[in-house]
MDTraj code that builds the backbone (N, CA, C; nanometers):
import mdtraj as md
import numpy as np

residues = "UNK UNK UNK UNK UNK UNK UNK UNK UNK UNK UNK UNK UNK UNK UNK UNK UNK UNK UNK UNK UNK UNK UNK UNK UNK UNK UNK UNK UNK UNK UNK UNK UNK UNK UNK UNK UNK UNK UNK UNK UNK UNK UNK UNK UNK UNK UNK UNK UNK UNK UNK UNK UNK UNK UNK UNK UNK UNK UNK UNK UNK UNK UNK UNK UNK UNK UNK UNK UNK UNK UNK UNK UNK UNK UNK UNK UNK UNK UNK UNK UNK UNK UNK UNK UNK UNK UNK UNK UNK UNK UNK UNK UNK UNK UNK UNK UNK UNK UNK UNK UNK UNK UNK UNK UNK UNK UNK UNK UNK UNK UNK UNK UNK UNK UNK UNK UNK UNK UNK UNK UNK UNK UNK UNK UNK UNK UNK UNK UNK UNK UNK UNK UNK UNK UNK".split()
xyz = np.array([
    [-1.3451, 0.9491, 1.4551],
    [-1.4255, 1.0458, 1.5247],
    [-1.3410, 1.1609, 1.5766],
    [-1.4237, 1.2339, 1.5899],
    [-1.3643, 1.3697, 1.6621],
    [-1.4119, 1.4081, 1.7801],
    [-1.3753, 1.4648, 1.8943],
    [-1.2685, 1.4724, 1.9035],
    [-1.2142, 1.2939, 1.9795],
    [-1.0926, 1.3267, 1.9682],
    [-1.0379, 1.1971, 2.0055],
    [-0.9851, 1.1744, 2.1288],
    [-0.9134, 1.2887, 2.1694],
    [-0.8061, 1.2633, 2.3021],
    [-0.8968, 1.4506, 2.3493],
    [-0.8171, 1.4101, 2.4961],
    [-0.9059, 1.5017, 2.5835],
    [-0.8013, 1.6646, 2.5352],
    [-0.6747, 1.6604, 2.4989],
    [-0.6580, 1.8037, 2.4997],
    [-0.7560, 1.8590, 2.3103],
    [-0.8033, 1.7822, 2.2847],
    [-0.8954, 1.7898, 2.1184],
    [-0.9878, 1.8361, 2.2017],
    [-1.1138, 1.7608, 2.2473],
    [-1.1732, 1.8476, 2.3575],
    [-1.1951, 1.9397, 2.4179],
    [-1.0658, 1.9691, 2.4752],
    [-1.0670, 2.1282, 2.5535],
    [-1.0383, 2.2275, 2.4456],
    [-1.0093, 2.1626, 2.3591],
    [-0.9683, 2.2426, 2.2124],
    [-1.0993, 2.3041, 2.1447],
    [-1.1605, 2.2286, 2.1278],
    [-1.2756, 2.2014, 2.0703],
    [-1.4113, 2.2690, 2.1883],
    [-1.3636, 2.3241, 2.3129],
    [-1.4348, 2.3735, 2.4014],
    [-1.4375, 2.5229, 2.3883],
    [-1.3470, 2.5768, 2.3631],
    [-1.2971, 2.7221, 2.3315],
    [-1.3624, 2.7880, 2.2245],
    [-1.4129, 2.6877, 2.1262],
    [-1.4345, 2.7310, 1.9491],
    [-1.5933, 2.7483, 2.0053],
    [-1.6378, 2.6335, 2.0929],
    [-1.7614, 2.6216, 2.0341],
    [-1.8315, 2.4979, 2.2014],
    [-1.9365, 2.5384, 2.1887],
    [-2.0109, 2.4916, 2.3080],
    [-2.1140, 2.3566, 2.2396],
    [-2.1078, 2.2206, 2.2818],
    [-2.1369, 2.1191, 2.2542],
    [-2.2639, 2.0529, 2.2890],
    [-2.4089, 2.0442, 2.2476],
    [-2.4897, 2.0041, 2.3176],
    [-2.5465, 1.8471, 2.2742],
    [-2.4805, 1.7913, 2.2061],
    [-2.4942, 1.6824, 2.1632],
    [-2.3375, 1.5981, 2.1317],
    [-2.3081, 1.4778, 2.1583],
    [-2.2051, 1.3806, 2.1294],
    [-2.2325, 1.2450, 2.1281],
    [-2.2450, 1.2024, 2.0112],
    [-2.2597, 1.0827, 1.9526],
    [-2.1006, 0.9394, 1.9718],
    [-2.1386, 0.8208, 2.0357],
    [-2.0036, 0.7165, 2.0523],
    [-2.0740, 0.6485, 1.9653],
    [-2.0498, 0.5442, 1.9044],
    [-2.0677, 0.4587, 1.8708],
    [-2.0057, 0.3448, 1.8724],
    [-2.0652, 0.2572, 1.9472],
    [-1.9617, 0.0826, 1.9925],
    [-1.9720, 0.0083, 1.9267],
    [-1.8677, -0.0320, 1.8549],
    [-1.8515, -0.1309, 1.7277],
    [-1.7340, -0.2313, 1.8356],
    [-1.8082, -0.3683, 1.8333],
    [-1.6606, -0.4349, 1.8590],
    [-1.5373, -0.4352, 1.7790],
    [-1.4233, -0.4442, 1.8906],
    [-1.2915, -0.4536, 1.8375],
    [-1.2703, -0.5592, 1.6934],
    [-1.3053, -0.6604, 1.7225],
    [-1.2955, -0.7565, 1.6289],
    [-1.3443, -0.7410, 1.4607],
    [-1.4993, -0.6234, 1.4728],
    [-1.5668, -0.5983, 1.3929],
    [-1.4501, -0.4867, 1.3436],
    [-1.4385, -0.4059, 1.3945],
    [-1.3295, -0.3080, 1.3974],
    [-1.2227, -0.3432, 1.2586],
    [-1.1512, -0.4079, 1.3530],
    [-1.0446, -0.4905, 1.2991],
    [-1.0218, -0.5656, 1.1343],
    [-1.1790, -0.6265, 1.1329],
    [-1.1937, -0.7138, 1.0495],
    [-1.1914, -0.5869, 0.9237],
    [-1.3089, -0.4961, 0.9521],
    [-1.3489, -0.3782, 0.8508],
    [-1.2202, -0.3229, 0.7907],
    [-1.1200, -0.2397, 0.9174],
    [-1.0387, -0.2009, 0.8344],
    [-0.9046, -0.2951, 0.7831],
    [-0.9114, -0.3712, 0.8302],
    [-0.8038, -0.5235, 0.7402],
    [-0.8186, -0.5716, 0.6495],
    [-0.9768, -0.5169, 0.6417],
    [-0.9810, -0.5454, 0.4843],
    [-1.0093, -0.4395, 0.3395],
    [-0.9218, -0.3370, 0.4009],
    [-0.9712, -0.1964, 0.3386],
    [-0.8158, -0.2376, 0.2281],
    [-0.8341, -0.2218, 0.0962],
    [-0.7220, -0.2101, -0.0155],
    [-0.7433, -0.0627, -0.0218],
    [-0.6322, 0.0184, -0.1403],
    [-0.6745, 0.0923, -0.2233],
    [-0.6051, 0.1254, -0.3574],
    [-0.6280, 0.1711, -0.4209],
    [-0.5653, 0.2246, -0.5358],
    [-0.4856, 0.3196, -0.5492],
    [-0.3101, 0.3303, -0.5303],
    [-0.2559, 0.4296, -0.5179],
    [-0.2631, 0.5433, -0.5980],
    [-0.2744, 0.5533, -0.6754],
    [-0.2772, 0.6557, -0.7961],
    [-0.4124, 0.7712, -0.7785],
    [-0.5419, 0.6833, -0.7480],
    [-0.6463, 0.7894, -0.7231],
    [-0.6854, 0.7606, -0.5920],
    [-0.6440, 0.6620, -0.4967],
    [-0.7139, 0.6910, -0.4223],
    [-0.7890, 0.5841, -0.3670],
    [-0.8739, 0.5438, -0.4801],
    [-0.9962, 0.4451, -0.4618],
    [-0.9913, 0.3762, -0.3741],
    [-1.0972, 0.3286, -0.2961],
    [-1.1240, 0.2416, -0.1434],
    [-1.1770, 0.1371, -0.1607],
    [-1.1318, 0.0319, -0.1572],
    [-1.2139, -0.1362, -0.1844],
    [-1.2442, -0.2278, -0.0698],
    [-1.2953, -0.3261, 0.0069],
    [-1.3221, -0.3414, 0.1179],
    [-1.3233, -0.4874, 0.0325],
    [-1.2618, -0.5692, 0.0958],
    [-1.2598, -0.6995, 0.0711],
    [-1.3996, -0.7841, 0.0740],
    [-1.4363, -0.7472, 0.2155],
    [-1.6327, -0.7580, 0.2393],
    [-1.7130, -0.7526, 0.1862],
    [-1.7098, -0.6017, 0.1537],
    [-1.8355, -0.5273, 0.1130],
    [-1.8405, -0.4266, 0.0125],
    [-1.7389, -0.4123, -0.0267],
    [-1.6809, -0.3771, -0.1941],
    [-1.6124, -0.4298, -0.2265],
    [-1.5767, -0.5194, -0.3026],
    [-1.4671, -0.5676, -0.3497],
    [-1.4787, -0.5149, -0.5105],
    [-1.3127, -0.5342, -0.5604],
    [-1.3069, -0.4982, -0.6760],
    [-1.3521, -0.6091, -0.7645],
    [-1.3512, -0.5806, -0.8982],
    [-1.4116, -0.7098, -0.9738],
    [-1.3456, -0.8266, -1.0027],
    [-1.1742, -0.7793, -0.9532],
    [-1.0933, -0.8931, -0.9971],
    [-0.9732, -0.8542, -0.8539],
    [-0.9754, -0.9780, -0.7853],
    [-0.8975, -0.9206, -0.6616],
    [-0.7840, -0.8833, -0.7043],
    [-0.7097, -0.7874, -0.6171],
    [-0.6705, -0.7618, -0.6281],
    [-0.6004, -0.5996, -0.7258],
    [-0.6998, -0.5862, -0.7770],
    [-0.6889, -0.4848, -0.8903],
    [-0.7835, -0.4025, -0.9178],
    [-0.7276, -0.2635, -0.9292],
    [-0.8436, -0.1661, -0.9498],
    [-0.9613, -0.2293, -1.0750],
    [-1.0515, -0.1401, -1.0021],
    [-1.1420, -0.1932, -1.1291],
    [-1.1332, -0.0624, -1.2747],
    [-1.1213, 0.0295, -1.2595],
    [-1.0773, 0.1540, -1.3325],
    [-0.9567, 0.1141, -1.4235],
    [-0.8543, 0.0590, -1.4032],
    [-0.7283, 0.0603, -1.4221],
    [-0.6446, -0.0259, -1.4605],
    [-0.6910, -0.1369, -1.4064],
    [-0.6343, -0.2920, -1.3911],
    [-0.4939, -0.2634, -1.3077],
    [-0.4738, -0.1281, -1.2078],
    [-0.3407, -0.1625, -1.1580],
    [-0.3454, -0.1909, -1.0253],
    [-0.2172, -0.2820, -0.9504],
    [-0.2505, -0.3460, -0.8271],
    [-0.2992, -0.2411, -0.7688],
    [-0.3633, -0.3212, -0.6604],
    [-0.3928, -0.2726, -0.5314],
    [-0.3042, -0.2512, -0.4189],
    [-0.2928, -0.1575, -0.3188],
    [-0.1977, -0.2174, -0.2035],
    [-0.2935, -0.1647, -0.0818],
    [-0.2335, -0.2490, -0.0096],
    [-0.2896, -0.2541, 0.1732],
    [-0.2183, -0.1632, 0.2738],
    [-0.2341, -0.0525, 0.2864],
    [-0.1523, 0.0726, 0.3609],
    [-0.0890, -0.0631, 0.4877],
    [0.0297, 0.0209, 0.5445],
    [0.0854, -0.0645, 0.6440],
    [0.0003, -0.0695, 0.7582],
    [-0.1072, 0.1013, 0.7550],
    [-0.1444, 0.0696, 0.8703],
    [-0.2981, 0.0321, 0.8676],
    [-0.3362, -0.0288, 0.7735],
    [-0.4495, -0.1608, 0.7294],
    [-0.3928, -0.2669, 0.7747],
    [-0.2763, -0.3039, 0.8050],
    [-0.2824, -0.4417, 0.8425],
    [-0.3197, -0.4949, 0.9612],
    [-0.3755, -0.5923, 0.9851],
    [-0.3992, -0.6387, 1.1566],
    [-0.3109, -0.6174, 1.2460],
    [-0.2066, -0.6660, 1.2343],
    [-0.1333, -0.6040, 1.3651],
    [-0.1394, -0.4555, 1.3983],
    [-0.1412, -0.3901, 1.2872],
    [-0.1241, -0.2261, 1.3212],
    [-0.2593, -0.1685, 1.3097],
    [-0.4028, -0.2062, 1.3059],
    [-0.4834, -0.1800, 1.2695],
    [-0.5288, -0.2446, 1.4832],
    [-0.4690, -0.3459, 1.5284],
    [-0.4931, -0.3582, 1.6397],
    [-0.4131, -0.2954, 1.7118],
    [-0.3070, -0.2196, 1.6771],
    [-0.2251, -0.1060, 1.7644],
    [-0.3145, 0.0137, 1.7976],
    [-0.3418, 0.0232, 1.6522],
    [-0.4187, 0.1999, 1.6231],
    [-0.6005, 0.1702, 1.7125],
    [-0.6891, 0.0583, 1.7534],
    [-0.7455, 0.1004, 1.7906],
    [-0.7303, 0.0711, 1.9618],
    [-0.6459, -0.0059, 2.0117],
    [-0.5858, -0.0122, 2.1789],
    [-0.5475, 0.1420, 2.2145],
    [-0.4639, 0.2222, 2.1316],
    [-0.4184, 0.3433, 2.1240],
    [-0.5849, 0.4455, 2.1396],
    [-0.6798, 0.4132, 2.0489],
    [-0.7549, 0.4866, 2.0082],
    [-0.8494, 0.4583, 2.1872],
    [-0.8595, 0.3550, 2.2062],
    [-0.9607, 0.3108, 2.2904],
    [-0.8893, 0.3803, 2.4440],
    [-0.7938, 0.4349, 2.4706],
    [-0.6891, 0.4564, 2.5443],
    [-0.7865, 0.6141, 2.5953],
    [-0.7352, 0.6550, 2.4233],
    [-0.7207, 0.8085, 2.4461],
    [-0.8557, 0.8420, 2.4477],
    [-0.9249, 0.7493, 2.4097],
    [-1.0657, 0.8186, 2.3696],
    [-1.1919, 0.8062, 2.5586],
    [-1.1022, 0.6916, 2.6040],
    [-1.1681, 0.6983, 2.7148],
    [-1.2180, 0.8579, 2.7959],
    [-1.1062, 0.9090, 2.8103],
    [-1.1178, 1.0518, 2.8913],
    [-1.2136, 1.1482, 2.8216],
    [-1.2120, 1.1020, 2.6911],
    [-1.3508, 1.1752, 2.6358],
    [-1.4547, 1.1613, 2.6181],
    [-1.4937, 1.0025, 2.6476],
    [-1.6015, 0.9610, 2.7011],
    [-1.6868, 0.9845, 2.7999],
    [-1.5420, 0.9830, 2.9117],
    [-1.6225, 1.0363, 3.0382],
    [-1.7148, 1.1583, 3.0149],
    [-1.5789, 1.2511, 2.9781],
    [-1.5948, 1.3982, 2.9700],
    [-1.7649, 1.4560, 2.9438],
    [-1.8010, 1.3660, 2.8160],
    [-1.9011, 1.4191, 2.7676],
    [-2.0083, 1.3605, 2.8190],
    [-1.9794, 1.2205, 2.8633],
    [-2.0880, 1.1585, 2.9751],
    [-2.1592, 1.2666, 3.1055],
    [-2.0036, 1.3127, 3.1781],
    [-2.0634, 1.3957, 3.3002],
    [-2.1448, 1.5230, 3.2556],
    [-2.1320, 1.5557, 3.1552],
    [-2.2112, 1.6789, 3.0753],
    [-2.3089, 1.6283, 3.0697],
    [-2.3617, 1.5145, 3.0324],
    [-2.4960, 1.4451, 3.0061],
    [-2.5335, 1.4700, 2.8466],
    [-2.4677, 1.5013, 2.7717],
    [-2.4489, 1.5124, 2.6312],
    [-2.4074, 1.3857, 2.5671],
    [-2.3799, 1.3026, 2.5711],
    [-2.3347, 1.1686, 2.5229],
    [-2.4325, 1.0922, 2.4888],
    [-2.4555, 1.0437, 2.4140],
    [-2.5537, 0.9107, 2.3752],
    [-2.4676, 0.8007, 2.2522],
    [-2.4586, 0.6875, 2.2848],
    [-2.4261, 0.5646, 2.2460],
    [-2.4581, 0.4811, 2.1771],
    [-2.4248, 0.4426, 2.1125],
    [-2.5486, 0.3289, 2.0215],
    [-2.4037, 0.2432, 2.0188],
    [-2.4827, 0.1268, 2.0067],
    [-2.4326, 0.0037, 1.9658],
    [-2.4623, -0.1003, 1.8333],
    [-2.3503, -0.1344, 1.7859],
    [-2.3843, -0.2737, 1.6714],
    [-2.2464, -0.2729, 1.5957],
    [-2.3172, -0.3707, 1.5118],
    [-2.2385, -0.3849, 1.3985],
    [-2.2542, -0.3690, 1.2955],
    [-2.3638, -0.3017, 1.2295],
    [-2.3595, -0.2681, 1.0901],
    [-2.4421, -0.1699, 1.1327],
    [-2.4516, -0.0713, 1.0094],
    [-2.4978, 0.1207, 0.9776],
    [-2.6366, 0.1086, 0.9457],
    [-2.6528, 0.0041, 0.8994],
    [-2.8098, 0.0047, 0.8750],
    [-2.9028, -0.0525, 1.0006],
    [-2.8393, -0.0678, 1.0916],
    [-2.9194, -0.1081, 1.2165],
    [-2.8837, 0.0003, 1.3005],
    [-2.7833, 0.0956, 1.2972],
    [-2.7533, 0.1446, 1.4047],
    [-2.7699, 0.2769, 1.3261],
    [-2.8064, 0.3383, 1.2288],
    [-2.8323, 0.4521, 1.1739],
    [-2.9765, 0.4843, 1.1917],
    [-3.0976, 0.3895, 1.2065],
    [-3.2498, 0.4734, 1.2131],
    [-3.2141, 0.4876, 1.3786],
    [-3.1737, 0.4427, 1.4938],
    [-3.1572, 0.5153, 1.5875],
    [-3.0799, 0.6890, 1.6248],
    [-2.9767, 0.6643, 1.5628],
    [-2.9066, 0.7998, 1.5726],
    [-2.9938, 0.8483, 1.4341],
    [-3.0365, 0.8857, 1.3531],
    [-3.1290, 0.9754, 1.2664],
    [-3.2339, 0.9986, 1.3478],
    [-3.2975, 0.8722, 1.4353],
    [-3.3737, 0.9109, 1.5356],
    [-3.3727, 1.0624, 1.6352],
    [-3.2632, 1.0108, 1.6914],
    [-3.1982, 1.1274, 1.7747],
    [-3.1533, 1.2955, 1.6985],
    [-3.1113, 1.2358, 1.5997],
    [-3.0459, 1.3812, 1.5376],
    [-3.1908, 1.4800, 1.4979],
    [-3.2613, 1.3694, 1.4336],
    [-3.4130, 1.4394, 1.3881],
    [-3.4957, 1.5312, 1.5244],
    [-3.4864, 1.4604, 1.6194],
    [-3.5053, 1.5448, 1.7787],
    [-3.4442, 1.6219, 1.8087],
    [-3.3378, 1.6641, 1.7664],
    [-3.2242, 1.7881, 1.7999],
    [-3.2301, 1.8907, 1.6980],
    [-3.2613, 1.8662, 1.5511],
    [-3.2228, 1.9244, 1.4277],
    [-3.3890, 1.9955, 1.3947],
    [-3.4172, 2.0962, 1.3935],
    [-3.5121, 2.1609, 1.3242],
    [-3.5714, 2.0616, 1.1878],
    [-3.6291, 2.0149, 1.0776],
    [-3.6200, 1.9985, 0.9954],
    [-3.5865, 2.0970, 0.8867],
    [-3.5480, 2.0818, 0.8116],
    [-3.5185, 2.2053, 0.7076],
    [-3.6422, 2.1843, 0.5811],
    [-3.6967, 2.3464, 0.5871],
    [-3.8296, 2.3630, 0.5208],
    [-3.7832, 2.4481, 0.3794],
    [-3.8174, 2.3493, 0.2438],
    [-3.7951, 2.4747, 0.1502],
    [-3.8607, 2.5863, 0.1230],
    [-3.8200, 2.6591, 0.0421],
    [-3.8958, 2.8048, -0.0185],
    [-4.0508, 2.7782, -0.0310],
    [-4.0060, 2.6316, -0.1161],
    [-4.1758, 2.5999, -0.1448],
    [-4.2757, 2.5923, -0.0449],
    [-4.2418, 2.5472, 0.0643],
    [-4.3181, 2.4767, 0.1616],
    [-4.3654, 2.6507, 0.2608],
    [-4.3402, 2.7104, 0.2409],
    [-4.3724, 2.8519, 0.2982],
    [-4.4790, 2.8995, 0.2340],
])
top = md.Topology()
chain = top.add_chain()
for i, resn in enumerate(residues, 1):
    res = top.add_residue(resn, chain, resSeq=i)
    for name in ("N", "CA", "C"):
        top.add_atom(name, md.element.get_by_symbol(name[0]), res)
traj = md.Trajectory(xyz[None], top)
């Protein structure tokens, strides 16, 4: 997410005036698990999720047949550094946008439960967009 730490924020205050900010609370553990199990394919790129994509043959692109590797900072230990760090910095911007009264939260663990709420919300903020035709 953006912004992350509070001088991003004040950064991000200068450009442009904010009337909406979306958190979203995923437990740590859920956290954790998601990106620990993120592979990829060095060469292009490709993103495999042990979970919820997996490749067709572990370990190995499915494009390519060449290994996979696990960035260092996919691994659990450093994947539980990066979000203690994250949860740190991100506090002060929590507040921030709380005392504005701009903040809204959702909670869960998966996108398909926690996405018709925030589409909810965004659809209340966002005009719909009307084509040529519809005029």
């Amino acid at each position: 997410g953006f912004p992350r730490t509070l001088g991003q924020a004040e950064a991000l205050d200068r450009i442009c005036e904010l009337d909406l900010v979306i958190s979203l609370n995923v437990p740590f553990e859920t956290l954790k698990d998601r990106l620990s199990a993120r592979w990829v394919h060095p060469g292009s790129g490709r993103v495999y999720n042990m979970d919820f994509n997996p490749p067709q043959i572990q370990g190995v692109d499915d494009l390519t047949g060449e290994p996979l590797v696990q960035r260092e900072d996919d691994k659990p230990e450093a994947v539980a550094a990066r979000l203690r760090k994250y949860k740190d910095a991100a506090k002060p911007v929590i507040e921030l946008y709380k005392s504005r009264g701009i903040l809204h939260s959702f909670s869960g663990t998966e996108t398909n439960k926690i996405w018709p709420y925030v589409y909810t919300l965004l659809s209340s903020k966002i005009p719909p967009i009307v084509s040529d035709e519809e005029n």
